[in-house]
C-alpha positions as a Python dict, from the first residue, in 0.01 Angstrom:
ca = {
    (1, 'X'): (0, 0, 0),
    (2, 'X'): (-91, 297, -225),
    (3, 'X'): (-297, 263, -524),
    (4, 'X'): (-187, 190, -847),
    (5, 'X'): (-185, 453, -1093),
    (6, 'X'): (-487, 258, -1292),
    (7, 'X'): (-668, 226, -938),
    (8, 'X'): (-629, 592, -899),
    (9, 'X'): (-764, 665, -1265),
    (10, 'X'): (-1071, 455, -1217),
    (11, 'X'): (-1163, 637, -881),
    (12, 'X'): (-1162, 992, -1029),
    (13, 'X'): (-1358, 841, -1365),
    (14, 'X'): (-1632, 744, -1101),
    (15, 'X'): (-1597, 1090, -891),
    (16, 'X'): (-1626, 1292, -1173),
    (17, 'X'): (-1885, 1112, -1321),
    (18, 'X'): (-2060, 1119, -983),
    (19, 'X'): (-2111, 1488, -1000),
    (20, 'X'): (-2146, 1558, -1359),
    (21, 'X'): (-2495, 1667, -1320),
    (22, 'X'): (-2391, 1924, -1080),
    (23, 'X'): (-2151, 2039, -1340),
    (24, 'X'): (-2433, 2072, -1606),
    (25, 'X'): (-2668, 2204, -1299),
    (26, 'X'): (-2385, 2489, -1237),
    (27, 'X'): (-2265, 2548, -1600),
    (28, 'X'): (-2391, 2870, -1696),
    (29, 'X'): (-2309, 2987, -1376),
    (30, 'X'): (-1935, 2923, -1390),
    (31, 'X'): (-1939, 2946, -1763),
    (32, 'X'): (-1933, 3338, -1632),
    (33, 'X'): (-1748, 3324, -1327),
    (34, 'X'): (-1468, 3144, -1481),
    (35, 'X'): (-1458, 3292, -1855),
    (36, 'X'): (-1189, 3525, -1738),
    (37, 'X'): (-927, 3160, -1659),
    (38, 'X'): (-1090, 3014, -2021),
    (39, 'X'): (-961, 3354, -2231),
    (40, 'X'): (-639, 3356, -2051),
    (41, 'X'): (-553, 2976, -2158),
    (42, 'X'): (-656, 3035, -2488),
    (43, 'X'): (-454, 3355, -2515),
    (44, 'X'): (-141, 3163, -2338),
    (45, 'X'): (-156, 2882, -2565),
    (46, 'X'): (-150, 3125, -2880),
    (47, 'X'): (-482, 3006, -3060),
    (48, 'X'): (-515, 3167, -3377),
    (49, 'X'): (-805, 3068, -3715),
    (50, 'X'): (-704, 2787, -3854),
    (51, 'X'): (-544, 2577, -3555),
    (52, 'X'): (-609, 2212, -3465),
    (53, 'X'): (-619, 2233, -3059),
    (54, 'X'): (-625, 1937, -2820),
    (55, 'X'): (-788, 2025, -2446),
    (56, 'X'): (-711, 1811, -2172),
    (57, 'X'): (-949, 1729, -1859),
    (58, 'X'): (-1190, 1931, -2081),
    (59, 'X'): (-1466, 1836, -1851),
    (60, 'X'): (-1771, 1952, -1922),
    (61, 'X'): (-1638, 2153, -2249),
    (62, 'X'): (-1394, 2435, -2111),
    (63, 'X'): (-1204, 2567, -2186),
    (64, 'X'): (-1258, 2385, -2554),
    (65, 'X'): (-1544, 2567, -2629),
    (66, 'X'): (-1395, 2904, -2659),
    (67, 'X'): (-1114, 2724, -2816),
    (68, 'X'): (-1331, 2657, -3068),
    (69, 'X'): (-1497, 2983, -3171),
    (70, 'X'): (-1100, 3095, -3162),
    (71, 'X'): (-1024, 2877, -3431),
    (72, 'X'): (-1262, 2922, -3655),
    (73, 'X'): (-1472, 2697, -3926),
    (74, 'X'): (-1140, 2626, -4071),
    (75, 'X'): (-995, 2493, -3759),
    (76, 'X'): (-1076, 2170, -3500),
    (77, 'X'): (-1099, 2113, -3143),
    (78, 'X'): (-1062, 1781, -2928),
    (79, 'X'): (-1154, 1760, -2557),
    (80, 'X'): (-1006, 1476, -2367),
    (81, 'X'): (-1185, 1361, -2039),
    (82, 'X'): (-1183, 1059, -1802),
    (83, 'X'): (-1556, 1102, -1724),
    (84, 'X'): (-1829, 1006, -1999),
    (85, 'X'): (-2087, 1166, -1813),
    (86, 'X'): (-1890, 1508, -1817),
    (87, 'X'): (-1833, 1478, -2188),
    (88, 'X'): (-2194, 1406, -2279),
    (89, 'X'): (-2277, 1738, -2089),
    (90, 'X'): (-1993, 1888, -2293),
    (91, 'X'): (-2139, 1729, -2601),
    (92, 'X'): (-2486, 1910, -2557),
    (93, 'X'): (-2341, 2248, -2500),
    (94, 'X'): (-2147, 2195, -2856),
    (95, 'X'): (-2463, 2085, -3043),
    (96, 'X'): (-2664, 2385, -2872),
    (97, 'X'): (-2398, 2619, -3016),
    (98, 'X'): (-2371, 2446, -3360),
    (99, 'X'): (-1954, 2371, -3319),
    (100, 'X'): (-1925, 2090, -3579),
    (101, 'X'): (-1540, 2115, -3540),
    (102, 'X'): (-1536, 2042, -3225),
    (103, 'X'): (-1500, 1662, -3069),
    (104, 'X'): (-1466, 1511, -2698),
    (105, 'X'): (-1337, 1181, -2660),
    (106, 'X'): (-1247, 942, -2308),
    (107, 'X'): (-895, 914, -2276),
    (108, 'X'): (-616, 913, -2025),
    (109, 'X'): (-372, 1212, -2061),
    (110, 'X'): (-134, 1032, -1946),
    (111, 'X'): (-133, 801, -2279),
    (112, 'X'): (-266, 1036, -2544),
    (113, 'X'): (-408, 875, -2880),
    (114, 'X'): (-237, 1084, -3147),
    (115, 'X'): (22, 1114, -3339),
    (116, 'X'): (400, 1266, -3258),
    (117, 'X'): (364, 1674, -3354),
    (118, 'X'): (-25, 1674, -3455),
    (119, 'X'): (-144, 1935, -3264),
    (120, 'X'): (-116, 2346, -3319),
    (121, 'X'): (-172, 2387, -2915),
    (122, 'X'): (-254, 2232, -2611),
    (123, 'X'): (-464, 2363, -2291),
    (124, 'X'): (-554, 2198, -1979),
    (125, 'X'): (-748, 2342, -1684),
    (126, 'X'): (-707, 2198, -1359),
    (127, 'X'): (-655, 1891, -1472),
    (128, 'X'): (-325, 1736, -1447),
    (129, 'X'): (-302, 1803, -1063),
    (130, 'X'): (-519, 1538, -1058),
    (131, 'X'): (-311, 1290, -1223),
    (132, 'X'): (-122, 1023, -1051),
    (133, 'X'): (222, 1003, -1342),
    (134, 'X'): (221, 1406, -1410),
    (135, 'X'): (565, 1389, -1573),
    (136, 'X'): (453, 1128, -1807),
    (137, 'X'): (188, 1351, -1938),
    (138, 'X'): (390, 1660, -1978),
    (139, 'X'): (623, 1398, -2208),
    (140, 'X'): (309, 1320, -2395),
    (141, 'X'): (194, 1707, -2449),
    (142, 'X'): (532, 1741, -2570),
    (143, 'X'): (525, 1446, -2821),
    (144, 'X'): (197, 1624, -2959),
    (145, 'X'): (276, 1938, -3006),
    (146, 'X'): (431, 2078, -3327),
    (147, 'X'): (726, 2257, -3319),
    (148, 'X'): (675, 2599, -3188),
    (149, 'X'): (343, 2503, -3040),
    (150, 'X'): (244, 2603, -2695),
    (151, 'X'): (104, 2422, -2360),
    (152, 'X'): (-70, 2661, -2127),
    (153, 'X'): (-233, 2527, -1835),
    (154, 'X'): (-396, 2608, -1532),
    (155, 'X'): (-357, 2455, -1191),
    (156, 'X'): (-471, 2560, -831),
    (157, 'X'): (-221, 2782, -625),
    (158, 'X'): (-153, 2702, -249),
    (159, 'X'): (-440, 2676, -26),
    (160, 'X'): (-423, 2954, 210),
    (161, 'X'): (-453, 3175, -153),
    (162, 'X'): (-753, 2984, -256),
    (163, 'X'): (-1077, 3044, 46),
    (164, 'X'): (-1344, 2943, -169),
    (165, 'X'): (-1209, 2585, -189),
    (166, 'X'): (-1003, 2616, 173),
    (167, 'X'): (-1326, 2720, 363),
    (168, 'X'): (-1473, 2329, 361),
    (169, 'X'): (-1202, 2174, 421),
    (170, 'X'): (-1123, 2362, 716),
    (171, 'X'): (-1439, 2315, 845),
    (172, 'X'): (-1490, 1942, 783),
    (173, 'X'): (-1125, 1935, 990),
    (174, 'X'): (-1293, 2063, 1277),
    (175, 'X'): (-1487, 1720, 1326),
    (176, 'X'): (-1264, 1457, 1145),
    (177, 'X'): (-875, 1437, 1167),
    (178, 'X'): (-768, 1434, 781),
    (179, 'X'): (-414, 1322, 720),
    (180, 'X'): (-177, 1562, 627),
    (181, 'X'): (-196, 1557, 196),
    (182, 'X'): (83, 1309, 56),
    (183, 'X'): (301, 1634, -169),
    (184, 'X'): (346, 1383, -456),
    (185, 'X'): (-4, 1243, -446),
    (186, 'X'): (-284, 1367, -693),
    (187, 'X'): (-521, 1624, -535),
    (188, 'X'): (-654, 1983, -581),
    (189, 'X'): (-298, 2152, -424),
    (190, 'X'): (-42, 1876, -605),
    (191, 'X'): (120, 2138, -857),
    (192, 'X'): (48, 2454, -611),
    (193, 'X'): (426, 2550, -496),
    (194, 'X'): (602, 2823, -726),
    (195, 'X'): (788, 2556, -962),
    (196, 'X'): (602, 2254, -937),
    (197, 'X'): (484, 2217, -1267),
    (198, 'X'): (716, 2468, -1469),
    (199, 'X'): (993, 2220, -1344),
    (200, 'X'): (837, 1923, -1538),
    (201, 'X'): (808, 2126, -1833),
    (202, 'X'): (1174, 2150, -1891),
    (203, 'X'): (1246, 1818, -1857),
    (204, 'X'): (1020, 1750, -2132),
    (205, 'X'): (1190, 1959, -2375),
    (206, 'X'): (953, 2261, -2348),
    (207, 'X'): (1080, 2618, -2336),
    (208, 'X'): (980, 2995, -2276),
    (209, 'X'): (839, 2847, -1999),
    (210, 'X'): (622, 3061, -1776),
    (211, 'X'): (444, 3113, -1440),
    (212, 'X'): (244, 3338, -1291),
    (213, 'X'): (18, 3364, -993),
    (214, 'X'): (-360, 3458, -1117),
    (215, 'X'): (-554, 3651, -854),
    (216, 'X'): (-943, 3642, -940),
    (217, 'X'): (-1255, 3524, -698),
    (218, 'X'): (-1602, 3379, -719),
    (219, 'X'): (-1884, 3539, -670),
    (220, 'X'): (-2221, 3423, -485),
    (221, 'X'): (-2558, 3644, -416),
    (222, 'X'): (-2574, 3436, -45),
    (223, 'X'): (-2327, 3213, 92),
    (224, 'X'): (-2564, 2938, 98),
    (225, 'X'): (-2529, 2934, -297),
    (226, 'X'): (-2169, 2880, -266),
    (227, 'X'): (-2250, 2555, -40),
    (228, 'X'): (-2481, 2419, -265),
    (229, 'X'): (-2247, 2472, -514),
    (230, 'X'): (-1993, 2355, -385),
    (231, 'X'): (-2193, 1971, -279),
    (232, 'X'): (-2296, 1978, -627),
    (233, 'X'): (-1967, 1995, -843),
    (234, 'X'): (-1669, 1936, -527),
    (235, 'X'): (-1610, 1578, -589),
    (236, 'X'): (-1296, 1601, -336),
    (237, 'X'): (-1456, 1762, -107),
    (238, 'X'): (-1780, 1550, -177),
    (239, 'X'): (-1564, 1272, -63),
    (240, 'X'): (-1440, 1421, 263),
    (241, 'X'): (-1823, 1492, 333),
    (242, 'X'): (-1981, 1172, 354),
    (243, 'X'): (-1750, 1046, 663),
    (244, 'X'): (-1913, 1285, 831),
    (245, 'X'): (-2237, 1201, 1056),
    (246, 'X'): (-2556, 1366, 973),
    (247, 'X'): (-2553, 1551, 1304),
    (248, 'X'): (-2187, 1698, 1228),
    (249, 'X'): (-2314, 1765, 844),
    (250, 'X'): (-2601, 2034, 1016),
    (251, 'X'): (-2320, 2191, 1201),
    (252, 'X'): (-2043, 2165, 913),
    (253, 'X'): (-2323, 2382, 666),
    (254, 'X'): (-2411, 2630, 873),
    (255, 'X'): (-2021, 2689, 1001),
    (256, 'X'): (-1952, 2666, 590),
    (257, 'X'): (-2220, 2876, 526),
    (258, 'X'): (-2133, 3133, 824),
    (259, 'X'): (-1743, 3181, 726),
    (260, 'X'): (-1835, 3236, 381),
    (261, 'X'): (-2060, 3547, 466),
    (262, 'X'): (-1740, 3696, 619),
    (263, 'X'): (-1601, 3743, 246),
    (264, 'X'): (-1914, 3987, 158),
    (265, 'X'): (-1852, 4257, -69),
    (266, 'X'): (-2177, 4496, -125),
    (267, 'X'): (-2456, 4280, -328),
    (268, 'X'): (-2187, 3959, -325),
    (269, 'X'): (-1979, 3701, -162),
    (270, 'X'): (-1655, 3752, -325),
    (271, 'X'): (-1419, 3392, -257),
    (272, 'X'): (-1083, 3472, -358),
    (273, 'X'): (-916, 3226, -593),
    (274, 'X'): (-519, 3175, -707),
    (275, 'X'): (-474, 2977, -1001),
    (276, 'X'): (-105, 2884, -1123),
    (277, 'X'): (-75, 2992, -1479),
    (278, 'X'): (161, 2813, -1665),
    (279, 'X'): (316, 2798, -2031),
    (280, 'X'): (569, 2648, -2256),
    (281, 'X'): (694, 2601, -2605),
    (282, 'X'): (784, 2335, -2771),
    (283, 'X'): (1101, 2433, -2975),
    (284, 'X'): (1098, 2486, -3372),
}
């Protein structure tokens, strides 16, 4: 029987509260490798001075933080998240940069606490991949979104595209037979086909929608950085790890750590990434 939408909530609260330390371990680190996904949501979504924005899945605080230095004193931010932990990390990066206007709350995006046409724009960064009714939260961005507000959202692109998060799970395949992914099942390559998501949009009443494949990659100093990394913040992929033994955890690292180094470029390893960029408008 599969899990209930509920029982699939509550195990990503406790995943991605599991690794929220790792998140706040890593921040400043993807904080820079990852500004260039946070300016391109922001700039998708049509922030301007002034706006109240709502962020969904905002994690540990992106990209609502830039959200809020967009908008200005005279505008306000809110960051939804299932995980506490992640939001108290997301909490002390807002205090540290003095953003009064800018508030994280739990929630389920799926069920959003606000009122019909309250917010100015909406961003979400791979978050609603994750969720298990994506439709239903699409309807929601819609119902709180002003008219001519936009939703611009990020979401992974198709595996073969993406190394840096491909390269462990290929490896971990080598010693445990995974099951083939479920296509309408939450997970990190749910909304990665050309159309996925933009076809949800529609339905929703959204329009100008648009999609496009963002080529970028992650860089490391040593592959054994991106490993670290990666056990650190990976909560998926955490979860795949620990059914394997010890013994076949030695080998998996070093085979991780080994295919990795084949992506060197000069001083770096350079992963690639493929994030599916995608907007809409909600008409006036």
């Amino acid at each position: 029987m599969s899990p209930s939408p509920e029982q699939v909530i509550e195990s990503q609260r406790q995943d991605w509260n599991r690794v929220a330390g790792g998140w706040e371990k890593w921040d400043r680190f993807f904080d820079e490798q990852m500004a260039f996904l946070n300016h391109r949501l922001v700039a998708d979504a049509r922030v301007r001075s002034g706006m109240r924005v709502l962020d969904l899945g905002s994690g540990t605080g992106y990209p609502a933080l830039l959200a809020t230095q967009t908008v200005g004193t005279n505008g306000q931010v809110i960051g939804i998240d299932l995980a506490l932990q992640m939001l108290d990390a997301a909490r002390r990066k807002a205090t540290s940069l003095k953003l009064s206007n800018l508030t994280f709350q739990t929630g389920d995006v799926t069920s959003l606490p606000f009122e019909q046409a309250s917010f100015d724009a909406v961003t979400t960064r791979f978050c609603l991949m994750f969720l298990p009714e994506i439709q239903k939260a699409v309807t929601e961005i819609a119902r709180v979104l002003k008219p001519n507000a936009w939703l611009a959202s990020a979401v992974w692109s198709a595996p073969d595209k993406n190394p840096y998060l491909k390269i462990p799970i290929d490896i971990i395949k080598q010693f445990i037979e995974i099951p083939p992914p479920d296509p309408t099942a939450p997970g990190i390559f749910r909304l990665a086909k050309p159309g996925d998501l933009a076809g949800m949009l529609q339905p929703a009443g959204l329009v100008d929608i648009s999609e496009q494949e963002f080529l970028g990659d992650v860089q490391f100093s040593v592959a054994e950085e991106y490993f670290s990394s990666l056990m650190d913040i990976a909560a998926p992929i955490q979860n795949l790890w620990t059914k394997l033994s010890p013994t076949q955890q030695t080998e998996a690292r070093e085979r991780i750590i080994q295919t990795a180094g084949q992506y060197r470029k000069g001083a770096v390893i350079a992963l690639p990434i493929a994030v599916r960029m995608v907007a809409g408008r909600k008409p006036g």
